[in-house]
N, C-alpha and C positions, 0 to 999 in steps of 0.2 A: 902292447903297452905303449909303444911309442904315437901310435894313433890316436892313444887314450889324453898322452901329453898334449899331444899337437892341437886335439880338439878345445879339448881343455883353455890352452894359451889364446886359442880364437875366438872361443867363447868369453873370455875374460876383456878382451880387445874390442870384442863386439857391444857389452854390456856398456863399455865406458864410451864407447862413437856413438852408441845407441840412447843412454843418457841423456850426451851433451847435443843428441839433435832435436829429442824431446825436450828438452828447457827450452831450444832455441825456437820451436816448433810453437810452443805453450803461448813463450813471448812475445813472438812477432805474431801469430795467430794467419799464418800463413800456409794456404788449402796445400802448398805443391810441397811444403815442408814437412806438413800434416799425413799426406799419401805419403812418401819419401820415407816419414817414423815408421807406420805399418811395413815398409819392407825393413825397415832394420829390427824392426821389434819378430818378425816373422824370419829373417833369417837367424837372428841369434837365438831363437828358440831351435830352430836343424841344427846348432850347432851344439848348443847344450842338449841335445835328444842322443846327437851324433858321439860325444863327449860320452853319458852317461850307457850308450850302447856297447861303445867298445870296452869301458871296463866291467858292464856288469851285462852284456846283452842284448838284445834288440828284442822287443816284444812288439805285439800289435799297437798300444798306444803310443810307444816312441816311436815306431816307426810312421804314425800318421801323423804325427804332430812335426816331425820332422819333414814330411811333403807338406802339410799343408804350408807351414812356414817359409821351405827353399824351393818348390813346386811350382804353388798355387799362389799365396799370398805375396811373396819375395817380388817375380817376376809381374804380376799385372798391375801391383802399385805402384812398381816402381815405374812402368812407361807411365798410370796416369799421372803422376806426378813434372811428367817430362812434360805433356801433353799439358796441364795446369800450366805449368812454365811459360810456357813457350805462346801457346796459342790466342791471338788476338781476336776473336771472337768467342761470346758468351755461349752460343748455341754449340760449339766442340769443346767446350768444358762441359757445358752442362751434358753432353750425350756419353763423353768419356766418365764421368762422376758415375751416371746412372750405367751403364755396361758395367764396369767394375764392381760396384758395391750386387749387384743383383747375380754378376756370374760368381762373385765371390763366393757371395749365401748360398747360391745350389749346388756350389762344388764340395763347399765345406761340407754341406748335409752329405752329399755321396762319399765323398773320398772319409767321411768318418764313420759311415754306416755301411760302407758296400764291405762284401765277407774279404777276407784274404785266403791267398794260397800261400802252400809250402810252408817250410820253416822258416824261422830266425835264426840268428847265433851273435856270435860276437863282430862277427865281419860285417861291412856295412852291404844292407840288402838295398836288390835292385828292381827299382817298382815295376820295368816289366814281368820280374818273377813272381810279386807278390800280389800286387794287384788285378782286376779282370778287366774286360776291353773298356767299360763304361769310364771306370776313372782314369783311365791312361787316355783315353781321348780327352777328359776334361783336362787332364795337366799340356797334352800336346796344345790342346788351343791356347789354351793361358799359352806358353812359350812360342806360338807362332805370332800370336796378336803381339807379344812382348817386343819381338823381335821385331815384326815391321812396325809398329808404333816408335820404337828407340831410334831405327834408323831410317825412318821418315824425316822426325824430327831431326836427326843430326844432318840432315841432308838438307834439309830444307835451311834451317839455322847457319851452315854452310854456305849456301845461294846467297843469301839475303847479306851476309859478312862479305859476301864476294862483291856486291852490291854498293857495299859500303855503308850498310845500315849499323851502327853505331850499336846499337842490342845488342843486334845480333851476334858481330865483334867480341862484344864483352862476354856472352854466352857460351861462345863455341866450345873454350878451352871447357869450362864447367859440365856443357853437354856432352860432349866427347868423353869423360873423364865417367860420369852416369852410364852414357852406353855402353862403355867396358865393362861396368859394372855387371850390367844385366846381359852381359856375351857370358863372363863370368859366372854368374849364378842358374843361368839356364845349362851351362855346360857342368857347372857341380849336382846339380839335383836330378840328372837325365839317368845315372848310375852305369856312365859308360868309362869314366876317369876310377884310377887307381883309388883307395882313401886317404890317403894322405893327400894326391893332387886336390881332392875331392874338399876338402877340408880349409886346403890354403885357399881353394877357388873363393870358396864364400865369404874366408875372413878378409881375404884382397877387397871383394865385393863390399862387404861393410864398412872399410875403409875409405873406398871408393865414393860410394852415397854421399857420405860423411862429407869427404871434402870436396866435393862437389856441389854440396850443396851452402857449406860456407862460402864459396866462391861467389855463387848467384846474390847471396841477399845486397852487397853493395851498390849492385843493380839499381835498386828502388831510390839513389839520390832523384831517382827520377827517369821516366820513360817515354815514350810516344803519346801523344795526347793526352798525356796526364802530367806531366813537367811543369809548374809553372816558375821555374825558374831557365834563363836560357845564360849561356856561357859568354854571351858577348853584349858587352852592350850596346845600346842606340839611342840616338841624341833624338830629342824631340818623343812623340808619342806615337808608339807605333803597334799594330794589332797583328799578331801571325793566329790566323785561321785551320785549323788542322781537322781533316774531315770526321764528319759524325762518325763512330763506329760501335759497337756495344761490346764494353767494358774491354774495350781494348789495352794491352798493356801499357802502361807508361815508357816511355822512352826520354833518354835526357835531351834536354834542347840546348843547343848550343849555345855557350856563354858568351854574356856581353860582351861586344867591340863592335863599332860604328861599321854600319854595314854599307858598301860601298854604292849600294842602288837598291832600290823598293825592290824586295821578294814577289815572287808571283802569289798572288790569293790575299796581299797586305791592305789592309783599310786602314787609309795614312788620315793620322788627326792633325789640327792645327798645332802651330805652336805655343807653348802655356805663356799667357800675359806676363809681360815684364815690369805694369808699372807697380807699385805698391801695394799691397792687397788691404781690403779694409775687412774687418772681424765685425759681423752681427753678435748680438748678444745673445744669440741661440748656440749653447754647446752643443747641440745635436750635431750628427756627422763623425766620422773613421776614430778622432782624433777623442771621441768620449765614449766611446764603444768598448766595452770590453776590460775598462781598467783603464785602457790607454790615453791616457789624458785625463782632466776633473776638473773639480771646480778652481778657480780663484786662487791661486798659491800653493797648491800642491805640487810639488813633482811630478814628473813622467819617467820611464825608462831615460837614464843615462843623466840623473840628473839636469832635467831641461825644466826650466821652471815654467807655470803658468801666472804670466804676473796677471794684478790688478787690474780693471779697467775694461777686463776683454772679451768680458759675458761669459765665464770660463774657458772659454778658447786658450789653450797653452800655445804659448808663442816658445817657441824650439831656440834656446840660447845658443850664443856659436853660429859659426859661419857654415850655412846648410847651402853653401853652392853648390857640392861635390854631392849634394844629395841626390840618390838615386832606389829605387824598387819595381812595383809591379801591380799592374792589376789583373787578375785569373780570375775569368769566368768560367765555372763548371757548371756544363749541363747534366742531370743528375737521374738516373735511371725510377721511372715512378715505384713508388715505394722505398725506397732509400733515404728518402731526406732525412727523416731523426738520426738514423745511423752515421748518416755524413755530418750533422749536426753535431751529434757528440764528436765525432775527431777532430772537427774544427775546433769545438772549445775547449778540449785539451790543447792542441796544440797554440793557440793563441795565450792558452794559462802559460804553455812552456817556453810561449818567445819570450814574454811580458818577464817570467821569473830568471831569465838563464840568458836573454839580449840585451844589455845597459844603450846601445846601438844602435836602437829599433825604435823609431821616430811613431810610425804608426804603422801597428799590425791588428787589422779588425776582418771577421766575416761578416755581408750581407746578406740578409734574402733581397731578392725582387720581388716591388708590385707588381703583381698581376702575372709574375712567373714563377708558380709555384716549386718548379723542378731545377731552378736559377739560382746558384750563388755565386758572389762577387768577394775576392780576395782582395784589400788593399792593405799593401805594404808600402814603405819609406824607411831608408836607412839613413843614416846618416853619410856613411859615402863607400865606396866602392868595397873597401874592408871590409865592412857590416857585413854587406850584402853578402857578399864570399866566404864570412864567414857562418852567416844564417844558412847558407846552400848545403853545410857540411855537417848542420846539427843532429842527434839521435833523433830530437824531438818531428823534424821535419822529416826523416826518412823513415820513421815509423807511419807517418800518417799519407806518405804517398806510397805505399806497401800499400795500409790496411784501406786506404779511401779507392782504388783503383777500383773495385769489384761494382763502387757504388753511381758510376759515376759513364756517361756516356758519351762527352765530347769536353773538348778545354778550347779558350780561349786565351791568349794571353799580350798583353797591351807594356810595352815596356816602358819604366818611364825614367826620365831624367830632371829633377830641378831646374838646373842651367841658370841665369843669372839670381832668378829669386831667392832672397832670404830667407822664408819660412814659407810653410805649405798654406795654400789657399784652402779657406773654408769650403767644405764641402756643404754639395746640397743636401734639404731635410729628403732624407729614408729610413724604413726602417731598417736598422743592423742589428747582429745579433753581437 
């Protein structure tokens, strides 16, 4: 009876982690969040099979739904999930994707059709007694791939923190915290621990998922070649180059402050004209893109008026010295473009509704570069900017746009004595 409680209380535990990582999974629409659900939804199913055994008996369907759950399904989603994380190239995501979902299907087909031995009862039964050689080898592989997948990854993740890579750094504690996880759950499902050990092991392990995986999502302010915001600023106009890779993960770039000498790989631009800029009477350009900006006396974000006179060109009220942003060029994996398209203009709907601050925020296509978009941003001053770094609307869309997206470029920029931003040349924007 007491084993009956205990499953019970983990199961109950498991339902509510398991829940809150499926909403979070739904909402960010995030693959390693996605794999990570399947292991909580697959162990809390061994735990509720585990639950419903002790008080009323184990039969052949609890007891497969219980392996396939803490077994088979628990342990190999959970390393792809690690393995999504972590991994900076497309081609070990996409080979871990396809391993997983295909050894999944042939194992579920065996492990729920192949005969059993022996009896059941109320005590929790142990798959080498019940099962025959075929599916005990298929659950040993799952828990051997489990295991050197976990701790590859935590090894590697390790290095690279050692390194000083800034990800990595942020990852380790949350990897670490998953690895346990799946030491855990390989060690509850093997049927060599007590049942009650047996029991905590997995509700620890659901626990573990869980907050492990809220640990990661803050991550996505921005990562490796995909950041187009950096931590420091710099005066004048400056391009950091960060190598082509596919669909490498984002990593945050280090924020503005005046950098004391040209970086290796930097394409240094001139400095922007100081004398007075003159307005064509073509509103074409960033600043009518999107909302942002309009005709003749309308408003912009942050009440800045566009006065008379200017061809609708809005001329930015206020002293726009302190003005500073960014331009991000993303090179875009072929076939992706509409997908990257829609995130952009949500996110441009969400600066425009939620940034009063945001001088101009527009996306480009390029001519004649069909796989090419150009991000330009202006804040109004260092504030804005720090505080646009930190919005939902922006860390949702460098999460969901990373998958689509092959290399970044990013050009920082600063006002400096100019009053208002110089007309842009005609392109098309989106």
């Amino acid at each position: 009876m007491v084993d009956a409680l205990l499953a019970l209380l983990a199961t109950l535990g498991a339902l509510a982690a398991t829940g809150l990582l499926v909403q979070r999974a739904y909402k960010d629409r995030l693959l390693y969040l996605i794999a990570w659900s399947f292991t909580q939804v697959g162990l809390t199913l061994a735990l509720l099979c585990m639950a419903l055994g002790f008080m009323m008996g184990f039969n052949g369907p609890l007891f497969r739904v219980m392996e396939l759950g803490a077994a088979l399904i628990g342990p190999v989603w959970l390393a792809l999930g690690m393995i999504e994380l972590i991994a900076r190239y497309v081609q070990v995501r996409f080979g871990a994707w396809l391993f997983a979902i295909s050894y999944t299907v042939v194992a579920i087909v065996i492990l729920m059709l192949d005969p059993l031995k022996g009896s059941l009862s109320k005590s929790l039964p142990k798959p080498g007694s019940t099962y025959d050689a075929l599916p005990l080898l298929l659950i040993d592989g799952a828990h051997v791939v489990a295991v050197i997948s976990l701790a590859a990854c935590t090894g590697v993740t390790a290095w690279l923190a050692s390194k000083q890579d800034r990800e990595a750094g942020e990852l380790l504690i949350p990897i670490a915290l998953v690895a346990l996880a799946g030491v855990l759950v390989v060690s509850g499902s093997r049927g060599f621990l007590p049942a009650p050990v047996a029991v905590i092991a997995l509700g620890a392990a659901v626990g573990l998922v869980w907050y492990g995986a809220m640990r990661t999502i803050p991550v996505y302010d921005g990562e490796q070649g995909y950041d187009e915001y950096g931590e420091e600023p710099a005066s004048g106009y400056e391009e950091q180059a960060y190598p082509a890779k596919p669909a490498a993960k984002p990593e945050p770039v280090p924020a503005p402050t005046p950098p004391p000498a040209p970086r290796r790989g930097e394409l240094r631009f001139p400095e922007p004209a100081t004398e007075e800029p003159r307005f064509s009477g073509d509103p074409a350009g960033p600043t009518a893109i999107d909302g942002i900006g309009g005709p003749a006396g309308l408003p912009i974000p942050g009440g800045l008026p566009a006065p008379a006179g200017t061809g609708g060109m809005p001329l930015p009220g206020g002293d726009l010295s302190k003005a500073c942003g960014q331009i991000t060029v993303y090179t875009l994996l072929d076939g992706r473009e509409e997908a990257f398209d829609r995130l952009a203009a949500d996110l441009v709907k969400a600066a425009r509704a939620n940034e009063p601050e945001t001088v101009i925020f527009a996306c480009h296509e390029v001519v004649g570069g069909p796989t090419q978009r150009i991000f330009y941003q202006l804040f109004r001053d260092e504030a804005a900017f720090t505080a646009h770094r930190g919005q939902p609307h922006l860390r949702r869309f460098l999460a969901e746009s990373r998958t689509h997206v092959l290399a970044t470029n990013v050009i920082e920029l600063k006002l400096g004595p100019a009053k208002m931003p110089l007309p842009a040349p005609e392109f098309p924007g989106r």
